[in-house]
N, C-alpha and C positions, 0 to 999 in steps of 0.2 A: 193520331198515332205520333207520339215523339221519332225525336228523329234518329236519337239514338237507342230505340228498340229496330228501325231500319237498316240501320248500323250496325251491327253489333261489333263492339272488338273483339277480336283475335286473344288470343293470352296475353301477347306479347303484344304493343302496337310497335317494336324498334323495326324502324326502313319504312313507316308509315309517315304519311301527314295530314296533318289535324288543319282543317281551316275555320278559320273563327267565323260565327256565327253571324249576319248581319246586327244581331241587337247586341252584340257585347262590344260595351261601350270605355272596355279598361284603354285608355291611353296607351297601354305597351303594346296593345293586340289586336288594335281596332283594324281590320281588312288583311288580315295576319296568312302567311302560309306556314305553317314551320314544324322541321323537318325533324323528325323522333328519333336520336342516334341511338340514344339507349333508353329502355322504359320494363320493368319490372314493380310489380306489387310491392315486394320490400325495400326497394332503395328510392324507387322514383324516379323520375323522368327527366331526362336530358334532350334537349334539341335547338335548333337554331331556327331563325325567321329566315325566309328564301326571299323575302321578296322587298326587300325594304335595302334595297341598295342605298350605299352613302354618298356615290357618285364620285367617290375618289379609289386611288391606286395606292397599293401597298408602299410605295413610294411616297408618297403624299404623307403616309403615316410615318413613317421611318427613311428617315433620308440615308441610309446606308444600304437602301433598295435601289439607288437610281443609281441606271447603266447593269444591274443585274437580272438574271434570268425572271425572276418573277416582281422586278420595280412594276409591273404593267398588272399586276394579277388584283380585281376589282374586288374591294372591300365591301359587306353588307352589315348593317347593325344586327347582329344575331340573339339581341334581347337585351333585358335589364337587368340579369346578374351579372357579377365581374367584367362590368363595361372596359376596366384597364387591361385586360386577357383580349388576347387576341388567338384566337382556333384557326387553323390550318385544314384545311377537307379538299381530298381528292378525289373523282371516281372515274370511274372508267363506264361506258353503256354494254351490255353482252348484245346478243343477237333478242330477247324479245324486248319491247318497249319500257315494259317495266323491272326489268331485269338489270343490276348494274352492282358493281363491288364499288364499294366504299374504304376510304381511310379515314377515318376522323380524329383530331386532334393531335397531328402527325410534326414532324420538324416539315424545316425545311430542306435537310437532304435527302430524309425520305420521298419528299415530294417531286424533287428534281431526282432521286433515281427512278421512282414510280414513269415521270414522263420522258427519260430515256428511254426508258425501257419500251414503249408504247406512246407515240406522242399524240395520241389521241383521247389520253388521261386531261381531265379539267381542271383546275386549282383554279378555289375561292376562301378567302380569309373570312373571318365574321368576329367584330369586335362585341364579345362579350357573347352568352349565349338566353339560353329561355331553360327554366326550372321547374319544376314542383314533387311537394316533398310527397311518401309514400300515401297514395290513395286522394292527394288531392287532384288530377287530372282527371280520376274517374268519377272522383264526385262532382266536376265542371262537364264533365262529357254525359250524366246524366242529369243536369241541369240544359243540356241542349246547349252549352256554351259553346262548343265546338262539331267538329263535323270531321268523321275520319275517313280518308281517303288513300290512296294511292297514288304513289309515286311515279309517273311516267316524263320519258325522255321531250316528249311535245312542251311539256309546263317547264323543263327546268331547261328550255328556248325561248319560255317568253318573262324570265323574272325580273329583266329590264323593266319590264313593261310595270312597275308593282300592283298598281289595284286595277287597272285594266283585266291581271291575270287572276287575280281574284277572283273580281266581280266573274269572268268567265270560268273558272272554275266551282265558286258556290254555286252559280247559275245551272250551270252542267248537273244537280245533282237532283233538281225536280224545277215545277211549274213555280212552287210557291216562294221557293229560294231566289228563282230569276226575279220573280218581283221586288224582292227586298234589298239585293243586290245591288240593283237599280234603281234605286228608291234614291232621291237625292238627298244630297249631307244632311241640307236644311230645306223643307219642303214648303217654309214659308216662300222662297225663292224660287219654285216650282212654276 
């Protein structure tokens, strides 16, 4: 059985995420989690990588962050379109796990009124984001390229961690996934 007949999308996959495949081997996407802000049959699909932190601070990118409310707020490579764009995303968690409001692609005063308002709102930047035009997502998501999942508060705790959270998350979705997960880079080294 393919995996995405186990699967099946939704109409919509936006507030889903899609995890790449252990065998897809595209350089932009290889051990990938990324996050579906908007996605529709006619327009096509918007989303960011969660988990490919860049290990610096908005700060680091723009020196007119430092000493400001958000010079501290952690940059991720959000993909390989419009790498010079930098995205703004705030959320907030509700009471169940997978339940949470989003802002996406917001300023920055929205952001600092957002976590006035509630300082238990997140802010994460992502330079540059992840694309595809209308119908190509679903013709990769039936090729098995991808894996769609759900969004929960537990994973977007461990995206420091980048393929650690992966490999536990693909793993989490059966027996045969765990294996391939885990399967080393190079296995001649095995």
């Amino acid at each position: 059985m393919k995996f995405s007949e186990r699967h099946q999308p939704k109409s919509t996959l936006s507030g889903s995420i899609i995890l790449s495949h252990p065998s897809l081997l595209d350089p932009n996407f290889v051990k990938t989690i990324v996050f579906l802000s908007a996605h529709s049959q006619e327009q096509g699909t918007l989303g960011v990588i969660l988990n490919r932190p860049m290990g610096r601070k908005l700060s680091d990118l723009d020196s007119s962050f430092i000493g400001k409310p958000f010079g501290n707020t952690p940059v991720y490579e959000g993909g390989p379109v419009e790498k010079e764009k930098l995205i703004i995303a705030a959320w907030e968690w509700l009471a169940s796990p997978s339940s949470f409001k989003l802002y996406f692609g917001i300023d920055m005063e929205k952001a600092e009124g957002l976590q006035a308002g509630n300082p238990s709102v997140k802010i994460a930047c992502f330079v540059g984001h992840s694309g595809w035009s209308p119908g190509q997502l679903e013709h990769e998501l039936n090729e098995d390229a991808w894996i769609v999942s759900a969004l929960d508060k537990e994973l977007f705790a461990q995206l420091e961690d980048k393929q650690v959270v992966w490999r536990n998350v693909v793993g989490s979705v059966s027996d045969e996934l765990r294996f391939l997960a885990d399967a080393p880079e190079n296995p001649e080294l095995n």
